[in-house]
DSSP file (Angstrom, degrees, kcal/mol; ACC not computed):
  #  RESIDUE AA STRUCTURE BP1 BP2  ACC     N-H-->O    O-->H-N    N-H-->O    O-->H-N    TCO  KAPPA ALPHA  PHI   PSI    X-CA   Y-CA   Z-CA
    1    1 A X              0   0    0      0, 0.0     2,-0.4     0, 0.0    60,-0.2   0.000 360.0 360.0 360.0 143.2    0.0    0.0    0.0
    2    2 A X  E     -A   60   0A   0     58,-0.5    58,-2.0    59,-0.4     2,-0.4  -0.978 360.0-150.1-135.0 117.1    1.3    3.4   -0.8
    3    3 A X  E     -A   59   0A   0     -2,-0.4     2,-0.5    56,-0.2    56,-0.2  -0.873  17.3-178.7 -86.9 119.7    0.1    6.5    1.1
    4    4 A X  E     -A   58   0A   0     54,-2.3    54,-1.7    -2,-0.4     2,-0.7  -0.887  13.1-147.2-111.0 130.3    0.0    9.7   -0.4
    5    5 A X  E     -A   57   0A   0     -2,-0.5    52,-0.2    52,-0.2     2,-0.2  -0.764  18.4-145.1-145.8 151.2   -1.0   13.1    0.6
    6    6 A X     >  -     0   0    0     50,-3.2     4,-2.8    -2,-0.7    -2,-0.0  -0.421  22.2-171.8 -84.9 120.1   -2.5   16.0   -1.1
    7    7 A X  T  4 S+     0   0    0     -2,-0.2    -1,-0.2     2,-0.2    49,-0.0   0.656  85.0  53.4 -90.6   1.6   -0.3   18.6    1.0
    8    8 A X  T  4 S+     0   0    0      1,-0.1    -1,-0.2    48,-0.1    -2,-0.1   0.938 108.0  46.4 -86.0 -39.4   -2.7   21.4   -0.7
    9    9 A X  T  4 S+     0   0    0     47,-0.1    -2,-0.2    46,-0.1    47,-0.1   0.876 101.6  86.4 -39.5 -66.6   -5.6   19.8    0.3
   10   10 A X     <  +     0   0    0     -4,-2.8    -5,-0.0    46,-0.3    42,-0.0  -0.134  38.0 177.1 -46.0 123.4   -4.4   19.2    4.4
   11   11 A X        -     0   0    0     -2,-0.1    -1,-0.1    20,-0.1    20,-0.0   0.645  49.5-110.1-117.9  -2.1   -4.8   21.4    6.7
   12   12 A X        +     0   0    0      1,-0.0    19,-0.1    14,-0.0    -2,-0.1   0.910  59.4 152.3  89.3  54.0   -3.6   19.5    9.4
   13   13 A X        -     0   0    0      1,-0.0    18,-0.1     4,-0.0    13,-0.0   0.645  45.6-144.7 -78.4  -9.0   -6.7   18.9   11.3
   14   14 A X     >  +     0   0    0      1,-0.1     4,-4.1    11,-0.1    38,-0.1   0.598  59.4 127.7  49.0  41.1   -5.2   15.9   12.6
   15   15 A X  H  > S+     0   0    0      1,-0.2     4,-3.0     2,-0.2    37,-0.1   0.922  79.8  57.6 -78.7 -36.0   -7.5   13.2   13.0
   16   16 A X  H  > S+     0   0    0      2,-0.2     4,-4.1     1,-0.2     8,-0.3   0.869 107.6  50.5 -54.2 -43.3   -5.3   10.8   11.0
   17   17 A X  H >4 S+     0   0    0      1,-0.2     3,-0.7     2,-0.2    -2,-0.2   0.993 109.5  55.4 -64.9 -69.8   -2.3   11.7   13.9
   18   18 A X  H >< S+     0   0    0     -4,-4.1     3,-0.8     1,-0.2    -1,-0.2   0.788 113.3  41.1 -38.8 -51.4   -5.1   10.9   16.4
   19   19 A X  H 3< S+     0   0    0     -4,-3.0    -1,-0.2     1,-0.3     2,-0.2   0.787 125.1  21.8 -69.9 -31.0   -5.6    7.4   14.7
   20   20 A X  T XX S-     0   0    0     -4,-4.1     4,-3.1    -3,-0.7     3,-1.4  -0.696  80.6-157.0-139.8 102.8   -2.6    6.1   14.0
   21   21 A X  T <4 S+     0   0    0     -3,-0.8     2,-1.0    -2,-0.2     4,-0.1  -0.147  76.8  18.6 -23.7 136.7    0.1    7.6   16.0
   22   22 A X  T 34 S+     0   0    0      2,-0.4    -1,-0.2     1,-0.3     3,-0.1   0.374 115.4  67.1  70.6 -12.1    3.3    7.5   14.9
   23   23 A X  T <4 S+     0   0    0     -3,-1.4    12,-1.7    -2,-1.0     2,-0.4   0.678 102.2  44.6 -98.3 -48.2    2.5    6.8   11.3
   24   24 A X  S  < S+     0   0    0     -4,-3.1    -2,-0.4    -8,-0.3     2,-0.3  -0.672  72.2 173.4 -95.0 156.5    0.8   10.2   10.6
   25   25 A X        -     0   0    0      8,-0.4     8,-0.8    -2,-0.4     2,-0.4  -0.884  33.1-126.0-144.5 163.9    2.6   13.3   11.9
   26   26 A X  B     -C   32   0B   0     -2,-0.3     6,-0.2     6,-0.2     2,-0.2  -0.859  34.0-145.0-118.4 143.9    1.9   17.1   11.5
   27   27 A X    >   -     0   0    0      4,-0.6     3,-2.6    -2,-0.4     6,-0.0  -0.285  39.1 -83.4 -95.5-160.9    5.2   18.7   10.1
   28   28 A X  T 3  S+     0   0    0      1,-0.3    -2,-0.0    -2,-0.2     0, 0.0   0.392 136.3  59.4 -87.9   1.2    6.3   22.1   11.1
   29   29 A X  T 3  S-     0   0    0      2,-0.1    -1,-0.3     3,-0.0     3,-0.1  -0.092 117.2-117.5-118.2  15.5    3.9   23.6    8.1
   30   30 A X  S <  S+     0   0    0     -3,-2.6     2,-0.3     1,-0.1    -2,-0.2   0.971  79.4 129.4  46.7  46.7    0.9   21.5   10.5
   31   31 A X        -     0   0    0    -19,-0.1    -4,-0.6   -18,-0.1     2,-0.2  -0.703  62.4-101.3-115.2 176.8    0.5   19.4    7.1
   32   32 A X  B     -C   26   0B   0     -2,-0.3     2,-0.2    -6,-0.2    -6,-0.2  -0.723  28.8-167.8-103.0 168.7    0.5   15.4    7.4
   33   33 A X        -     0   0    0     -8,-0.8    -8,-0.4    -2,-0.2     2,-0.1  -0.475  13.5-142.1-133.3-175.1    3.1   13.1    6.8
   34   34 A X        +     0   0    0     -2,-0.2     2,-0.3   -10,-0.2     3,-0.3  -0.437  31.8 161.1-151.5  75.1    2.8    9.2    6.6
   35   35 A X        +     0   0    0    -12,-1.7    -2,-0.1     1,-0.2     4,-0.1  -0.831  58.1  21.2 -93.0 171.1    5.8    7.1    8.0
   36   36 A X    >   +     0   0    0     -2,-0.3     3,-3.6     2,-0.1    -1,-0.2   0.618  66.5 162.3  79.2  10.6    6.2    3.9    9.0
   37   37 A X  G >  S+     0   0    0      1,-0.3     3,-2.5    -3,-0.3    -2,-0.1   0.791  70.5  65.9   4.2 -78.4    3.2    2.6    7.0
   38   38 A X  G 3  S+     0   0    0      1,-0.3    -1,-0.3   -37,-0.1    -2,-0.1   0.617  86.6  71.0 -58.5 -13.6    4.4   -0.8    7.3
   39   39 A X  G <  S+     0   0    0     -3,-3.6    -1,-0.3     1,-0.1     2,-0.2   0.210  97.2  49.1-111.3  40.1    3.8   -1.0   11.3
   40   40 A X  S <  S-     0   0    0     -3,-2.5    -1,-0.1   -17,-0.0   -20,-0.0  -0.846  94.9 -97.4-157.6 143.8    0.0   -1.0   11.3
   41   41 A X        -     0   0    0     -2,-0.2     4,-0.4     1,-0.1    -2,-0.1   0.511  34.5-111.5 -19.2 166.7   -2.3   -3.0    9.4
   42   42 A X  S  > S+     0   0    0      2,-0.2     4,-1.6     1,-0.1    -1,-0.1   0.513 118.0  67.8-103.7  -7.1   -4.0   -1.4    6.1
   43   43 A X  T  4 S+     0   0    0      1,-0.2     3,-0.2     2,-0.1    -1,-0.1   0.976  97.5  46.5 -61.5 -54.1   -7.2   -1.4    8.3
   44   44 A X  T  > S+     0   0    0      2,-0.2     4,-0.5     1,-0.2    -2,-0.2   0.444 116.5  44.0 -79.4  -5.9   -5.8    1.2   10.5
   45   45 A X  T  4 S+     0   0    0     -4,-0.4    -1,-0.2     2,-0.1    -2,-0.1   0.803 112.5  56.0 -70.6 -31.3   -4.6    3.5    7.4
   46   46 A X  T  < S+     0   0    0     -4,-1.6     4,-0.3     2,-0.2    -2,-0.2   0.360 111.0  39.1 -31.5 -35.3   -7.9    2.7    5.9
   47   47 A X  T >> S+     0   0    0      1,-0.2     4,-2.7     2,-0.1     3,-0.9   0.803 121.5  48.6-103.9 -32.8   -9.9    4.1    9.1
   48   48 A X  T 3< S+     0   0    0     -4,-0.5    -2,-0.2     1,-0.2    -1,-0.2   0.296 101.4  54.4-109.8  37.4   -7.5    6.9    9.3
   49   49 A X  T 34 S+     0   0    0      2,-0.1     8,-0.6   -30,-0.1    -1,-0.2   0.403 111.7  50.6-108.7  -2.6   -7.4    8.0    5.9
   50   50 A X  T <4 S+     0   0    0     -3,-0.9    -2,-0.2    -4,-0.3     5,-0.1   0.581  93.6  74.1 -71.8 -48.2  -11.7    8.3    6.3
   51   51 A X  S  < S+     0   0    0     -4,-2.7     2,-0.5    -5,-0.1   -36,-0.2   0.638  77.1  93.5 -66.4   7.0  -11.1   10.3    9.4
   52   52 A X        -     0   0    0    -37,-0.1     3,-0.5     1,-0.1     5,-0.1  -0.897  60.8-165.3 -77.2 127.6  -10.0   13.2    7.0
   53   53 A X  S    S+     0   0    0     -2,-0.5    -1,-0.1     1,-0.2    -2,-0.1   0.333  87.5  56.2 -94.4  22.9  -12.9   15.0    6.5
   54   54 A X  S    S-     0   0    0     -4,-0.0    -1,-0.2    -3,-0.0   -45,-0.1   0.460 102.4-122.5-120.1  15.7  -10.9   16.5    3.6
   55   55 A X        +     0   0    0     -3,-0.5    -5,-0.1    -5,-0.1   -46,-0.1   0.975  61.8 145.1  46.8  55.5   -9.9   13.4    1.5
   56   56 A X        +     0   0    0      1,-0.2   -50,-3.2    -7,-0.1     2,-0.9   0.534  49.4  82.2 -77.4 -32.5   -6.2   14.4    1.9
   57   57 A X  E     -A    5   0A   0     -8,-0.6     2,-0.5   -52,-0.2   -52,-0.2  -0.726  59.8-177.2 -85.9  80.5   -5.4   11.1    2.1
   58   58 A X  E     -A    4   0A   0    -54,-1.7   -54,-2.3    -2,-0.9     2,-0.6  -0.668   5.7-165.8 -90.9 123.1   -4.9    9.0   -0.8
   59   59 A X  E     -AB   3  68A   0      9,-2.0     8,-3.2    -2,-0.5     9,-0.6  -0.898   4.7-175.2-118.4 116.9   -4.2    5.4   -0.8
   60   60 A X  E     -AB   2  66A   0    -58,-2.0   -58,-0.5    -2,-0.6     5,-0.2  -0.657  18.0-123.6 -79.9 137.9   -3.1    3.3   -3.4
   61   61 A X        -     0   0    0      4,-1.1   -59,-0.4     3,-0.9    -1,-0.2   0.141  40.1 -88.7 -50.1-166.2   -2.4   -0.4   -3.9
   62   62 A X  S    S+     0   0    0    -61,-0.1    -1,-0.1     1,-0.1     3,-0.1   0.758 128.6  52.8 -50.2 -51.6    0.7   -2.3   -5.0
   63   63 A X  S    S-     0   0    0      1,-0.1     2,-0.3     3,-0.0    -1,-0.1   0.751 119.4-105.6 -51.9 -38.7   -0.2   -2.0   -8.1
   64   64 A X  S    S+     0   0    0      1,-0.1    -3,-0.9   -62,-0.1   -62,-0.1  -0.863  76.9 132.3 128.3 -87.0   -0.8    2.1   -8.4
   65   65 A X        -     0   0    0     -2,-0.3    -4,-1.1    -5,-0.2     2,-0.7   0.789  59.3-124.2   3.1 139.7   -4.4    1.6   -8.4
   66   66 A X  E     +B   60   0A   0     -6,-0.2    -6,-0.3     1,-0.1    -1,-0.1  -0.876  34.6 169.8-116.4 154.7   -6.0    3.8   -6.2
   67   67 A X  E     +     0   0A   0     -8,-3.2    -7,-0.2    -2,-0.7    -1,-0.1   0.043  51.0  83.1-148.4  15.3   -8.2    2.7   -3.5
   68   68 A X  E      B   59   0A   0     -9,-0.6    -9,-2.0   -13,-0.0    -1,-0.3  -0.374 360.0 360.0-159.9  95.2   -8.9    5.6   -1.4
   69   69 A X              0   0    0    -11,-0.2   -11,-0.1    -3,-0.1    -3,-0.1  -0.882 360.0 360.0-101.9 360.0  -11.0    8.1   -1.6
């Protein structure tokens, strides 16, 4: 899975930080960030890329496909 995010789109409301800790981050412009993907399930990127109520988040497969929003 490949997390992407639209940094014009964020505004760093930070729900995603709430949900998964330590994957999402606010940088120093209060935008998100995504590391560390790989140490939580694609459930928990999946609920917390739906907690943006601005569809900031965009999630792709393996493939490229996208599969979120």
């Amino acid at each position: 899975m490949k997390v992407i995010i639209d940094r014009d789109l964020c505004e760093g409301i930070g729900n995603c930080v709430a949900i998964a800790p330590g994957v999402f981050n606010l940088d120093k412009q209060n935008k998100a960030v995504a590391t560390n993907i790989e140490s939580v399930s694609h459930e928990k990127i999946m609920e917390a890329a739906e907690s943006c109520p601005l569809d900031a988040i965009i999630l792709q497969d393996d493939q490229g496909e996208q599969i979120y929003p």
